[in-house]
N, C-alpha and C positions, 0 to 999 in steps of 0.2 A: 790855175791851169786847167786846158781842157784833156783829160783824160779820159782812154778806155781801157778796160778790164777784161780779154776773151778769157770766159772759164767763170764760174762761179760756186766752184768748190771751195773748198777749206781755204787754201791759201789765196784765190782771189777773191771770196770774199770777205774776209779779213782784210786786205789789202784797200780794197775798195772802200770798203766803210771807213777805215783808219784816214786817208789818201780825202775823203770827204771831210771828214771828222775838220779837216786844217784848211776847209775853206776851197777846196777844187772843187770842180763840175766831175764827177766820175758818172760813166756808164758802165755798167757790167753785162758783157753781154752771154749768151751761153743758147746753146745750140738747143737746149731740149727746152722744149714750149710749156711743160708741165712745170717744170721748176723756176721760170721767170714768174710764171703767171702767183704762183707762191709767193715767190718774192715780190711781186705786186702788191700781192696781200700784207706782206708784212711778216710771212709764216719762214723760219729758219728752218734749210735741210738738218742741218747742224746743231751739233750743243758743245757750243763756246762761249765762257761767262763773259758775259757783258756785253756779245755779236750784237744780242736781237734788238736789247735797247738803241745800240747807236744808230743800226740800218733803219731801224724806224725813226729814228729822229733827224736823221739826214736827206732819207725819205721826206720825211714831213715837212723839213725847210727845203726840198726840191732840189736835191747836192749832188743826190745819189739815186738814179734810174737804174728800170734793168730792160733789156730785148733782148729780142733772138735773130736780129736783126743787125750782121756785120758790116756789111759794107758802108750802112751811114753812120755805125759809131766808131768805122776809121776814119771817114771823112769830115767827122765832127770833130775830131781828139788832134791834138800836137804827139803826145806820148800813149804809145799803147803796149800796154805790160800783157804778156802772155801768160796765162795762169793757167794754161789747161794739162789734164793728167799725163805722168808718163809715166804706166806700168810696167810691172817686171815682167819679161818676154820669157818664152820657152827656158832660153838660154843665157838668163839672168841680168841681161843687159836691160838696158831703159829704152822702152820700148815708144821712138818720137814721133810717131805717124800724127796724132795730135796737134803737138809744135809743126811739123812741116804742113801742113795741111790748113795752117793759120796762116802763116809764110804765105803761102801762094794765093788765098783769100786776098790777105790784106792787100798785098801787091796789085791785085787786079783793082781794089776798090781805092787805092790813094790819088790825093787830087792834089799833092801838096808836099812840101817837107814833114817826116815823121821818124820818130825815135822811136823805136822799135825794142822793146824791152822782155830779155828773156828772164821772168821770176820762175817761173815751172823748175825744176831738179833736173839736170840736164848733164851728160857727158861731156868732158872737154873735148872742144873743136863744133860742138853743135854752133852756135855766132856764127862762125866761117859755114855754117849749111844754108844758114838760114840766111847770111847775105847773099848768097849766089840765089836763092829761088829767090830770095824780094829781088834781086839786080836784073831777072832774068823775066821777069814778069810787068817793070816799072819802068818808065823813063825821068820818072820823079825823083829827087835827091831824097836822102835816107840816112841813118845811122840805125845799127845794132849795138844793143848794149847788154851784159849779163849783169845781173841786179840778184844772187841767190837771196831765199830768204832764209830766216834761222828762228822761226817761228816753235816754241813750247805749247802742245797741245795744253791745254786749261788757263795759258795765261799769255795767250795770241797778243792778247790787246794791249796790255804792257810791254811786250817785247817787241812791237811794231810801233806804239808810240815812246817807249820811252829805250831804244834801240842798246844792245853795247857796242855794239859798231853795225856802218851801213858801206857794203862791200858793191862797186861799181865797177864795173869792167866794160871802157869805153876806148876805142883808139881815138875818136871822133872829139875834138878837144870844143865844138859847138855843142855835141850830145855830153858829153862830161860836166859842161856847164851848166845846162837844162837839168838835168841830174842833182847834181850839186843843190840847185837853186830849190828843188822839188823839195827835198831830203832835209834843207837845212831849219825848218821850223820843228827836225824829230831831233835834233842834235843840239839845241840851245845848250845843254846841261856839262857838255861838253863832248860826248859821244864822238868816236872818229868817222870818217868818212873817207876810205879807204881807195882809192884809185888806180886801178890795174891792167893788167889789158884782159882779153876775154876769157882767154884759155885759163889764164889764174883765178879768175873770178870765181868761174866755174868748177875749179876742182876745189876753191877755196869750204864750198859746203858737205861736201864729200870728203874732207879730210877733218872737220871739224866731229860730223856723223860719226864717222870710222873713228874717232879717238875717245868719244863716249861712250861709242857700242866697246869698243878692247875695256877701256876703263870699268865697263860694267861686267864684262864677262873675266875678269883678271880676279875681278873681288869675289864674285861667283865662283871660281876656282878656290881661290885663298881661304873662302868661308868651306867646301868641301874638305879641305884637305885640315882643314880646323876639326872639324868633325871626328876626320879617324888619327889625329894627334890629340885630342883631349885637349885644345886650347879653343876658347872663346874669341869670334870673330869680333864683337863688336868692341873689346879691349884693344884687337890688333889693328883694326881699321881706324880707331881714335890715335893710336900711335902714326900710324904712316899719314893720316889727314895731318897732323900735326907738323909734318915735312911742310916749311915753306915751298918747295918745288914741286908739291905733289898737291895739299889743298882736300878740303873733303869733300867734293862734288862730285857726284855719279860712284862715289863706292861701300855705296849698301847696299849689301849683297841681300837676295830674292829668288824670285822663278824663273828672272831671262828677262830682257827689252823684246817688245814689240811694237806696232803701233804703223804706220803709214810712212816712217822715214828710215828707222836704221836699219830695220830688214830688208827695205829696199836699197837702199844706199849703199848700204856692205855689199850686197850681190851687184850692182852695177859697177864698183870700184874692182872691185874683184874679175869683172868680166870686161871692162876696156882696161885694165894693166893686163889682163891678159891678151886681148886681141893687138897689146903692144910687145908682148914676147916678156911681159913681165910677171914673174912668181910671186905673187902678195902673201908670203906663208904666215903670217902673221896674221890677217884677216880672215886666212880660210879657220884659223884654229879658234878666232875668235864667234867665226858664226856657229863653227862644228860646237864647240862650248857652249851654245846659246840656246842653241836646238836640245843637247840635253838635258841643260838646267831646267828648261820648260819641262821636262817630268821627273824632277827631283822629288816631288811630295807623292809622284803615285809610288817611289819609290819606297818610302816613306809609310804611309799608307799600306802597302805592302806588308815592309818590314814586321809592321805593328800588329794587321792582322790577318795574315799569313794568306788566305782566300778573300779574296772581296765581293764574293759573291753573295749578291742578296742583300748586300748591306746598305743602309741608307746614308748618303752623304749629302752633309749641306756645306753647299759653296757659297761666300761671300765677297761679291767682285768679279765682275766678266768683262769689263774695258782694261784695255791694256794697261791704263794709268786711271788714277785721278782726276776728276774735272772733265772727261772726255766721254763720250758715247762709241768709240773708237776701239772697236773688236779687231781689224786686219793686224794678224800675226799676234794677238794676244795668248798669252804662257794659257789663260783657261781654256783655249778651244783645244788644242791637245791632252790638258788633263782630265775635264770632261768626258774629250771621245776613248781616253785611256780608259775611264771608270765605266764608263758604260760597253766597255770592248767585253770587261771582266766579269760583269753582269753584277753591277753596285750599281741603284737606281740614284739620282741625283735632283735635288732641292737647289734650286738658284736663286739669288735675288741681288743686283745693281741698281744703285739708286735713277740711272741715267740710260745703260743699255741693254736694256730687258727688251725694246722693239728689234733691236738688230741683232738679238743671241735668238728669238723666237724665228729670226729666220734661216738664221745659221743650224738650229736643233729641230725647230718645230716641235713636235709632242715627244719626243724620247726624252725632253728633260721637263721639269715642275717648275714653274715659275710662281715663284710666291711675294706676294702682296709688301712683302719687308721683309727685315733682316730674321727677325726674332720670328716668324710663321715658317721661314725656312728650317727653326731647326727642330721644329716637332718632330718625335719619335728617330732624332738622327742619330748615328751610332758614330759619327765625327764630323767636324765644323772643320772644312777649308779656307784658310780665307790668304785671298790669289792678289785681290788689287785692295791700297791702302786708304778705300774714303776716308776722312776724318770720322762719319757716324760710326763708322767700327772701333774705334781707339780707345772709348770710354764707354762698352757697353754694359749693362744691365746684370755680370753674370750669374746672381743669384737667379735669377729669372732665367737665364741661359741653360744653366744646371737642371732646374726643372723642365726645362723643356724638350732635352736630349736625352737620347735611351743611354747612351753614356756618352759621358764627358771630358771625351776627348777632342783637342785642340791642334790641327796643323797650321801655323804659322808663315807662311808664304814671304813677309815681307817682315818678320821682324819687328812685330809695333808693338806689341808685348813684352814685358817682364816675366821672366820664365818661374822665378820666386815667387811675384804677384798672384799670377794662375795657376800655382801651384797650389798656395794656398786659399785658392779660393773653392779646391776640389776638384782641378782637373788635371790633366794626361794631355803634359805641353811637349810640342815638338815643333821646333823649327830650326832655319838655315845657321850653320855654323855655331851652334851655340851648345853648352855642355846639356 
């Protein structure tokens, strides 16, 4: 099929690449000149395992194009998936000027029938906006379709080609079938492909969000209140994952979720059930809970050494997760700008987002070459996101390298017996 892609960020270019990968004509097109001309090259905004390989190899057998240039890559394409940003607004809603702004683009430039596909994170009822500007701009026949994605930072490319379900919100029973047809070379394995109308489609990603953000912030409660009863979280949490109804996904407790989807998603959910006269009190406690787990460790830190002034801290991990370069709404940028509020100098090192923390800090923080140069002369080791190269470090060499040997624990990847006997001063989430 001939497709386009407007937006060539995270989720349309995943999309694109994936959407080539299976044998389509994809263009992706994207308004800023600087980052086509990149992607020309071959060069990824992004760090997503295994993006760069495939866009260069799709690239290379001629699959997958990129312009800045919309109106002939509507006119080229049967299906065009919208993928461009919708930020959180003043007033926490999803802010569509983007989507609408495609809308009435594409409208002007179609010469033909086109499926019109909303992937972008999108409020219910967006479809019904966007078919009144494409109706109101076209006299060409059309269908609009919600298509959410349910993309894992670090593991994009799995979860787009090997899908656990693909969610289509079509009235248009021509578009449902184009759809269908697109989708079914991701679903061999059995995957469903779920068929809905627009409005469900649409909240269908926003209720999925909203249930891993509660689920994270519940066990982040459960693991605090473990703390001042003397019981060990990761005991309790192995019991209740044990619930067939309940499952152990998303409940190990940490500093808080971040990252580009459920801080935003929570706040949009929360601000159209309200512009519908609806109390989401469940969500507000769940973000309010979220926002202060992200300084559970300065609390912490605190606790342990009463002033923090002066003191040298090293941090290991400034992406909000693993596998990603992906600082928006990460637990370290508040614990950081905590440590340095206090006048604790701080040592940072990520394997992956060291370019986008140097722009968020600039020189008030030490960026160091690796894990182990961060922790010279440090008087405590934070460590905020879980790479793997932290799990099995060095720490006889750690020991030597710290004014002392102390360990805050962020995500739990330690044995508190382990590092204890290994000569240091363990402290982390929920655990005795």
């Amino acid at each position: 099929m001939k497709i386009a892609v407007v937006g060539s960020g995270y989720v349309g270019l995943v999309a694109g690449a994936c959407l080539a990968e299976n044998g389509n004509e994809v263009l992706c097109i994207d308004k800023d000149p600087a980052k086509v001309k990149k992607l020309q090259r071959g060069q990824i905004p992004i760090y997503e395992p295994g993006l760069e390989e495939m866009v260069r190899r799709n690239r290379a057998e001629k699959r997958l194009t990129f312009t800045t240039n919309l109106p002939r890559g509507i006119r080229a394409s049967q299906i065009i998936f919208v993928a461009v940003g919708t930020p959180t607004g003043e007033d926490g809603s999803a802010d569509l000027k983007h989507v609408l702004e495609v809308a009435r683009e594409t409208a002007k430039a179609m010469n033909g029938y086109k499926v019109i596909v909303n992937k972008s994170t999108v409020p219910v009822g967006t479809a019904a906006r966007v078919r009144e500007i494409v109706q109101r701009g076209t006299k060409h026949p059309f269908s609009v379709v919600s298509n959410p994605e349910f993309l894992k930072q670090g593991a994009a490319i799995d979860d787009f080609m090997k899908p656990d379900r693909v969610v289509i919100g079509a009235e248009d029973p021509r578009a449902a079938e184009l759809m269908q047809e697109l989708y079914a070379p991701f679903t061999r394995t059995g995957a469903p492909i779920m068929l809905m109308d627009c409005a469900s489609a649409e909240l269908c990603k926003y209720a999925a969000n909203a249930m891993l953000a509660t689920r994270i912030s519940f066990m982040n409660e459960v693991a605090n209140v473990c703390e001042v009863m003397g019981a060990d979280v990761d005991q309790v949490r192995k019991a209740v994952a044990a619930d067939r109804r309940i499952g152990p996904s998303f409940l190990f407790p940490g500093v808080g979720y971040g990252g580009s989807c459920f801080p935003k998603d929570v706040k949009a959910m929360l601000r159209f059930a309200q512009g519908a006269k609806y109390d989401f009190q469940i969500l507000k406690s769940v973000e309010a809970v979220n926002e202060k787990q992200k300084l559970r460790l300065l609390e912490k830190l605190r606790a342990h050494f009463g002033s923090l002034k002066g003191k040298r801290i090293a941090v290991w991990g400034l992406a909000f997760k693993p596998r990603t370069d992906d600082m928006r709404e990460a637990p370290a940028v508040p614990l950081i700008n905590g440590l340095l509020a206090e006048g604790a100098t701080v040592t940072a090192y990520d394997p992956e987002a060291m370019k986008v923390a140097k722009s968020i800090f600039g020189s008030k923080v030490t960026f160091a070459e690796n894990n182990y140069a961060a922790l010279t002369g440090a008087d405590a080791l934070v460590l905020v996101t879980e790479w793997n190269e932290f799990r099995e470090p060095d720490f006889e060499r750690m020991r030597t390298l710290m004014r002392n040997p102390v360990i805050f624990d962020g995500r739990n990847i330690y044995k508190p017996e382990h590092i204890r006997n290994q000569g240091f001063t363990y402290h982390s989430i929920g655990r005795r």
